[in-house]
C-alpha positions as CSV (number, residue, x, y, z in Angstrom):
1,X,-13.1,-5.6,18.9
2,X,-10.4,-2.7,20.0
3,X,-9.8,-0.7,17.4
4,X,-6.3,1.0,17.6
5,X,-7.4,4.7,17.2
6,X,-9.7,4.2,20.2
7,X,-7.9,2.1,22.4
8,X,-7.7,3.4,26.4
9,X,-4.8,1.4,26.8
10,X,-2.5,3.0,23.9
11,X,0.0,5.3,25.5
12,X,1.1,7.4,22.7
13,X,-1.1,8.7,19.2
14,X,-1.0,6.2,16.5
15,X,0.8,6.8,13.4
16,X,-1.5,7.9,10.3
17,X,-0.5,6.5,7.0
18,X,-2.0,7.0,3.4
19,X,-1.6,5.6,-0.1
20,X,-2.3,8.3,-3.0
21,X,-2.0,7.8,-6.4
22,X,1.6,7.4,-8.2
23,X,1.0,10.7,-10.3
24,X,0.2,12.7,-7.8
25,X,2.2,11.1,-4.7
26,X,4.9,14.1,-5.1
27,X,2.6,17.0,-5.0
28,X,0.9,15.5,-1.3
29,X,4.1,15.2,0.2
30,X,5.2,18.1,-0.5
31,X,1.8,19.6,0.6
32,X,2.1,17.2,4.0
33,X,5.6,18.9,4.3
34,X,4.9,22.8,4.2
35,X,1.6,21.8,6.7
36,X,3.2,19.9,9.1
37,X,6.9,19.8,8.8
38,X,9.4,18.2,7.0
39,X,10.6,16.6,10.3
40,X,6.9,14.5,10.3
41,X,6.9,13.6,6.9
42,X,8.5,9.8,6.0
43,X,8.2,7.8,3.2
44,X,7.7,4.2,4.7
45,X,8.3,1.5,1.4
46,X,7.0,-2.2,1.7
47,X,8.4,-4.8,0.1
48,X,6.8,-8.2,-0.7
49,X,7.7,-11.4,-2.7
50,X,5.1,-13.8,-4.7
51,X,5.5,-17.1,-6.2
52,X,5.6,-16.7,-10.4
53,X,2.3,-18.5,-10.1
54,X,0.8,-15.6,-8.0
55,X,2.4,-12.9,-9.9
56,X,0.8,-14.1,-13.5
57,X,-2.4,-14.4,-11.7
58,X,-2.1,-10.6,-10.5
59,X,-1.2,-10.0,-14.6
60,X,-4.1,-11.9,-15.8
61,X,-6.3,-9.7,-13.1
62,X,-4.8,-6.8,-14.5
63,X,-5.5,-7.7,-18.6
64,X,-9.0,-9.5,-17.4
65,X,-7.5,-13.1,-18.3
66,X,-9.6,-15.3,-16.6
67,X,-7.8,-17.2,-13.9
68,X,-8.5,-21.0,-15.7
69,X,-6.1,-19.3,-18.4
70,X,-3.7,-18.5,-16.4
71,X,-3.8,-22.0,-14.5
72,X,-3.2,-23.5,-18.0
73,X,-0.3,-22.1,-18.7
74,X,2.9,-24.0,-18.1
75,X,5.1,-24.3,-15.4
């Protein structure tokens, strides 16, 4: 296994990216700025579709409905 921090072969640093929680994404990044720069600080977004079907099922997750409910509902 090569894992990409420790890989001989990479010629440049890798890139560091970290999640934080929505309430308190504002206060790291502007801690991230005034420590490092605001010229190395980026907000990177990621977008993603699901099928309905997958989207309930991440609801149901969410409100602890079991999955078999969810599969019974109708489509």
């Amino acid at each position: 296994m090569v894992c990409r921090f420790l890989n001989k072969a990479r010629k440049t640093m890798p890139d560091i990216d970290v999640d934080f929680m929505d309430t308190k994404r504002e206060d790291m990044v502007e801690y991230m700025r005034k420590t490092y720069g605001n010229d190395k600080v980026a907000y990177i977004v990621a977008i993603q579709t699901i099928q309905a079907k997958q989207a309930l099922r991440d609801i149901g997750r969410i409100y602890d409905i079991p999955t078999r409910h969810i599969d019974l509902l109708p489509r």
